[in-house]
ZAMARGU-4260 file (C-alpha; in steps of 0.2 Angstrom, whole numbers, plus 5000, padded with zeros to 4 digits):
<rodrens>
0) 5886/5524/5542 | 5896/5538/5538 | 5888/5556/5533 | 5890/5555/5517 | 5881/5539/5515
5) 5866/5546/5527 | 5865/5560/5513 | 5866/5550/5498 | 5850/5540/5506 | 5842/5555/5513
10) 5844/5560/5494 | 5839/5545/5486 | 5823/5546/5496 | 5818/5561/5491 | 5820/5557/5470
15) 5808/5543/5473 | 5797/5552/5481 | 5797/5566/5468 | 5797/5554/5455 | 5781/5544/5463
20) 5772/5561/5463 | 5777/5564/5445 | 5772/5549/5439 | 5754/5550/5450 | 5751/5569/5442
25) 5756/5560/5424 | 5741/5547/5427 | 5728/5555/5437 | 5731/5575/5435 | 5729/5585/5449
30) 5717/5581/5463 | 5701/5593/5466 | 5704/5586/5486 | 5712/5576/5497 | 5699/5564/5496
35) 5701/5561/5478 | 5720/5554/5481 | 5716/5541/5489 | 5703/5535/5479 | 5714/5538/5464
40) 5725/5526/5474 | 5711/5511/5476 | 5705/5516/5494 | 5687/5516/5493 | 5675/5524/5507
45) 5669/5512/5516 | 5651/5500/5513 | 5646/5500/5528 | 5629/5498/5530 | 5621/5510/5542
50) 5619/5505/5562 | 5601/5508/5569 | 5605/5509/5587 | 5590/5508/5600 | 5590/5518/5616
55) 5598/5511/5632 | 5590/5511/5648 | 5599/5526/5653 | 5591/5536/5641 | 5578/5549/5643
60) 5568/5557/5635 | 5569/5577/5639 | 5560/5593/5639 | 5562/5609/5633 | 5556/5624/5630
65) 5548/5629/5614 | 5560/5642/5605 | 5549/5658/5599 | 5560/5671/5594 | 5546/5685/5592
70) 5534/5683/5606 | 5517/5672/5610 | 5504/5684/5600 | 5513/5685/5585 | 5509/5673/5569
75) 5525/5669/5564 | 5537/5663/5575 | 5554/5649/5576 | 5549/5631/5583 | 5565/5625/5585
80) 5586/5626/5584 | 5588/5609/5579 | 5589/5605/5564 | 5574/5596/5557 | 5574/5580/5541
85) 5556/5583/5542 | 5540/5586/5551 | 5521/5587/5553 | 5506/5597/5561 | 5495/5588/5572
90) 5478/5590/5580 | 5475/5580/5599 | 5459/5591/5602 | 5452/5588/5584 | 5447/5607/5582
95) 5466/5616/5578 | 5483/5611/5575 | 5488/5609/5593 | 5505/5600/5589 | 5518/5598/5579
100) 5529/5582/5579 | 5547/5583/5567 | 5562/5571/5564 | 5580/5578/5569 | 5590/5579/5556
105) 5606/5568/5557 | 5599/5558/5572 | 5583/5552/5568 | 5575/5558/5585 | 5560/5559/5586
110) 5552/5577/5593 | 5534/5583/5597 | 5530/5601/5603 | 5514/5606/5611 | 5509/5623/5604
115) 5497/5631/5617 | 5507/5628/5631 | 5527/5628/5623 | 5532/5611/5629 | 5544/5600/5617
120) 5544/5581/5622 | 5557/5570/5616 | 5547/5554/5610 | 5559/5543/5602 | 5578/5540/5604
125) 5582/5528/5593 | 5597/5534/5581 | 5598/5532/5563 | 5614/5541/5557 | 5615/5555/5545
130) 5595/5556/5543 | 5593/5572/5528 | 5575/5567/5523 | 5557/5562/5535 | 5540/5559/5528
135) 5529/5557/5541 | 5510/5545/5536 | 5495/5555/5540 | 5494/5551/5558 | 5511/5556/5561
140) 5516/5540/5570 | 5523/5531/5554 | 5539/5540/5547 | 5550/5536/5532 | 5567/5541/5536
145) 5582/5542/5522 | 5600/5546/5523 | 5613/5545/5511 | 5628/5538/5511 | 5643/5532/5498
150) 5630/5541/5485 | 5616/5528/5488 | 5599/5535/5497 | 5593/5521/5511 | 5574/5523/5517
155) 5569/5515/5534 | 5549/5516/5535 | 5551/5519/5555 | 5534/5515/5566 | 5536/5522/5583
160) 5531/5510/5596 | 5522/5512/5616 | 5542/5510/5623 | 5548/5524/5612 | 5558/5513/5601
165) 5556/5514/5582 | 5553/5497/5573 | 5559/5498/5555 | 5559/5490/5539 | 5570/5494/5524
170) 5564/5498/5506 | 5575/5495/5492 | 5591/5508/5489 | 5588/5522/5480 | 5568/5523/5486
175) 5562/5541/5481 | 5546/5551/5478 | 5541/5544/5493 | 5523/5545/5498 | 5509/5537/5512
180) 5492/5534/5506 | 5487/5532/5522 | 5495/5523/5538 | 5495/5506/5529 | 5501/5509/5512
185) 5519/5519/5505 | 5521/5522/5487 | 5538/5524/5481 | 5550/5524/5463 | 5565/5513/5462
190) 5576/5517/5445 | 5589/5507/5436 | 5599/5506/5418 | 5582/5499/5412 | 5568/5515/5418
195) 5558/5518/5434 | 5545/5508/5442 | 5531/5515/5455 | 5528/5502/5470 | 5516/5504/5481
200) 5519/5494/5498 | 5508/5485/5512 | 5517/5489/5527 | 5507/5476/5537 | 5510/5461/5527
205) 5528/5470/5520 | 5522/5464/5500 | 5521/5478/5485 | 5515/5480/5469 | 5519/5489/5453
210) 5508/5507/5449 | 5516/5510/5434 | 5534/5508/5424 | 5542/5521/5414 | 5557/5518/5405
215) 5566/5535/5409 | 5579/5535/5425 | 5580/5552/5429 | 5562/5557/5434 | 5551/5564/5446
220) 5535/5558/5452 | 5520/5570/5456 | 5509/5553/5464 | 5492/5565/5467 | 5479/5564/5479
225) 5473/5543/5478 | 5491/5540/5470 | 5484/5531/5456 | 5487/5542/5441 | 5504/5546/5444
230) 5510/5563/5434 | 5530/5559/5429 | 5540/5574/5423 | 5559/5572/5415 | 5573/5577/5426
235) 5576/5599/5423 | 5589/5604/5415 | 5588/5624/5408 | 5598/5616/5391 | 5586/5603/5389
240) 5567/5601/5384 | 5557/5595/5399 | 5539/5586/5396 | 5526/5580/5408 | 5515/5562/5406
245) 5496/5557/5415 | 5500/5537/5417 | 5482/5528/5419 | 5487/5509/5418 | 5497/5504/5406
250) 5493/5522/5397 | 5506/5535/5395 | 5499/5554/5390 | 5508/5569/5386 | 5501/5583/5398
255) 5505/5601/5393 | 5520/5606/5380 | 5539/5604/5381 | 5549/5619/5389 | 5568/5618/5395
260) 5571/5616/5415 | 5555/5611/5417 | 5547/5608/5436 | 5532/5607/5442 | 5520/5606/5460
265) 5504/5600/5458 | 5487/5601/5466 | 5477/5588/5456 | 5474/5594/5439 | 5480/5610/5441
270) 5498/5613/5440 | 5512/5626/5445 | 5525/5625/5432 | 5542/5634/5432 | 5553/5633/5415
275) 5566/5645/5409 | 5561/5657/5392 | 5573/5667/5384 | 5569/5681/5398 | 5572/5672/5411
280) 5562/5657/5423 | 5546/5659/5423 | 5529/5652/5434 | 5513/5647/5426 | 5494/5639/5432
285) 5493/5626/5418 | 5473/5618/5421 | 5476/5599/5412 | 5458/5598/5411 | 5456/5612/5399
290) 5473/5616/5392 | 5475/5633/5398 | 5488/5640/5404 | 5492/5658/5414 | 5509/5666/5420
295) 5509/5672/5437 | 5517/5687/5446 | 5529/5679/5456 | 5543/5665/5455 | 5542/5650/5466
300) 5546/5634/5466 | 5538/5616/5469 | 5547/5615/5486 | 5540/5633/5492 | 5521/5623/5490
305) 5507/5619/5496 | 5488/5617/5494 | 5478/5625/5504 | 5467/5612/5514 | 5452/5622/5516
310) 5449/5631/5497 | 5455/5617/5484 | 5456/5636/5471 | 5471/5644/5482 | 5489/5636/5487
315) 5502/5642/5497 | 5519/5648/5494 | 5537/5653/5498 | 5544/5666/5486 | 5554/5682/5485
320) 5547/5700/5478 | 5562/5700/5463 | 5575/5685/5461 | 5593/5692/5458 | 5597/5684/5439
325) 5592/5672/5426 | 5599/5658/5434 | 5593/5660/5451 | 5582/5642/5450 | 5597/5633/5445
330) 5609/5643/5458 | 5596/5639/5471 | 5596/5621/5470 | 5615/5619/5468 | 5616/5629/5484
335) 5625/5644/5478 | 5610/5655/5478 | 5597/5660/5493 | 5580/5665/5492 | 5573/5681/5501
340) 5556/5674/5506 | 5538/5682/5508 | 5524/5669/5511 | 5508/5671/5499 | 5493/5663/5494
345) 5490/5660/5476 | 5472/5660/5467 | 5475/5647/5455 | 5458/5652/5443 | 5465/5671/5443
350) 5482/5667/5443 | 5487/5681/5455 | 5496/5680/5472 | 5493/5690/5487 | 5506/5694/5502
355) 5502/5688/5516 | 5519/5693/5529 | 5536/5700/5525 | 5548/5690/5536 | 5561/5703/5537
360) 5551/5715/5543 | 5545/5705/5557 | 5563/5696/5561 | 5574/5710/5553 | 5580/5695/5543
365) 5576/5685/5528 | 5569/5669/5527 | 5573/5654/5515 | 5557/5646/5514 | 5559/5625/5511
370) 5548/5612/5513 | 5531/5622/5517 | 5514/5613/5521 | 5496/5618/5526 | 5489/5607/5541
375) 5476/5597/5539 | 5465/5607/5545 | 5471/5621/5535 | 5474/5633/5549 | 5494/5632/5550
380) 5507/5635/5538 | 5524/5627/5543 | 5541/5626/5535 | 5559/5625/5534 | 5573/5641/5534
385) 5585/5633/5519 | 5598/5641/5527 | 5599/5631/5543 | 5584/5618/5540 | 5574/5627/5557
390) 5557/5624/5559 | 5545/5638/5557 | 5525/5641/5561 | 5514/5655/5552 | 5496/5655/5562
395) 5484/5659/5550 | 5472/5663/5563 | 5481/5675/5569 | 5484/5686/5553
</rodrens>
């Protein structure tokens, strides 16, 4: 083949090439990222389902020390580097919270750290890939572990057995507002085009039953202390009105009134709400027993909570001293926007909110507080920094 041929080919190549990308920019406009070519194209991630693989026998289980970034005497102080799905505080002696035990998140492995003495043990190395979300059941040896993957949630309920091995079971796809009643029983929404549905499932005999149907999909579920009058609230959106519902039965109430971006945290029939007003988002204690309803100092949200075990009156929170625009709550739950963090503890009768510590002048850095929950014994505070999902202890009887 002579040269001129080569560069009539060469050439030719290249007009069926442009033309091909011509015709694809014509159909599908331009792409937001590579990934969205080939799905343009008819390559579809893959379905895979997701592969639970047990420890081998060369595994072991290891120790460590407990990271404490500010010294043993102080209340506040970093459990962990790892990044943790989820955790709980537990007592071995029966008189404090001597222990906290916590899922890694992306692995699934299972993690227990002895407080007085700073030992972390590796109980369990059985993997679950891309793990984001663990509940653990009150006794902190049942776990319901989620990941998510081609835009569907999967939920193992994971009990953790004498070898160190998790034996799961699967709930249906999509499970979410998860909850344990106790170390038999898991309560749980499924949604489809039709509404929502509350199951609550025997984890011994592996049947279930319906708590309640509600025939909106986009909801979430505050289940309460027995989790048999479940409070439902419409997905928030700061454009669209938000409204609450007490179902009883078959019995659907209205509780409180309609505001837009409406969420709430709830601590029986007293509630937290935040909702946007022409000013700005806003907290309020709404009492559904008695209608009334006060503004608080401070804006929190529902992930920055929780009741305070020993005084049913107060609850503790996550929240910055001044949040940086109107649209902070939104910002912060797409991601765009961090939270400056102070821990208090809110009177619920009074509606007013006392400082408890100042993070950043402890750590000379600011905390995202995510995920924060009293032990049962009410004499711990743990959470979450947003910013790397580390897990964090505040020893109230230290303060």
């Amino acid at each position: 083949m002579n040269t001129r041929n080569i560069l009539i080919t060469i050439g030719s190549l290249i007009l069926i090439l442009l033309l091909g990308v011509w015709v694809y920019l014509m159909i599908y406009g331009t792409p937001e990222n590579r990934g969205d070519v080939l799905k343009n194209l008819g390559f579809q991630p893959s379905n895979q389902g997701t592969t639970i693989t047990p420890p081998s026998a060369s595994d072991s289980i290891g120790l460590g020390e407990i990271v404490n970034t500010i010294g043993d005497n102080q209340a506040l102080r970093q459990l962990t580097t790892r990044p943790v799905a989820g955790y709980i505080g537990r007592s071995v002696n029966g008189t404090t919270t001597d222990h906290v035990r916590y899922v890694e998140r992306g692995t699934s492995h299972i993690y227990e750290i002895d407080l007085s003495t700073g030992v972390e043990s590796k109980i369990s190395i059985t993997t679950i890939p891309q793990i984001t979300e663990a509940i653990f059941s009150p006794s902190g040896d049942i776990v319901a572990l989620t990941n998510e993957q081609n835009y569907e949630r999967r939920t193992y309920i994971a009990t953790l057995q004498a070898d160190q091995t998790l034996r799961t079971i699967e709930l249906e796809p999509n499970a979410r507002d998860i909850v344990f009643l106790d170390d038999t029983t898991v309560q749980y929404v499924v949604s489809d085009q039709m509404g929502s549905i509350g199951y609550r499932q025997n984890l011994l005999s592996e049947t279930r039953t319906s708590v309640f149907s509600f025939n909106h999909t986009s909801i979430d579920t505050l289940w309460g202390d027995a989790g048999v009058t479940p409070v439902i609230l419409t997905k928030p959106a700061p454009s669209l009105r938000g409204y609450m519902y007490r179902i009883t039965g078959t019995t659907v109430t209205p509780v409180g009134r309609a505001v837009n971006g409406l969420t709430a945290f709830r601590n029986d029939n007293q509630f937290i709400l935040t909702y946007l007003t022409s000013d700005g988002y806003v907290n309020s204690v709404f009492d559904a027993a008695t209608a009334e309803e006060k503004v608080l100092p401070i804006l929190t949200l529902k992930e920055k909570c929780d009741r305070n075990n020993v005084n049913a009156i107060f609850i503790w929170c996550g929240a910055p001293i001044t949040v940086s625009s109107n649209t902070f709550v939104d910002d912060w739950y797409k991601g765009i926007e961090r939270s400056e963090d102070h821990l208090w503890l809110i009177n619920l009768e009074t509606a007013t909110a006392q400082l408890l510590i100042n993070p950043e002048r402890i750590l000379g850095r600011t905390l995202d507080v995510f995920t924060l929950k009293n032990s049962a014994l009410g004499d711990m505070i743990f959470f979450l920094n947003k910013d790397d999902y580390t897990l964090w202890q505040y020893d109230l009887l230290l303060q």
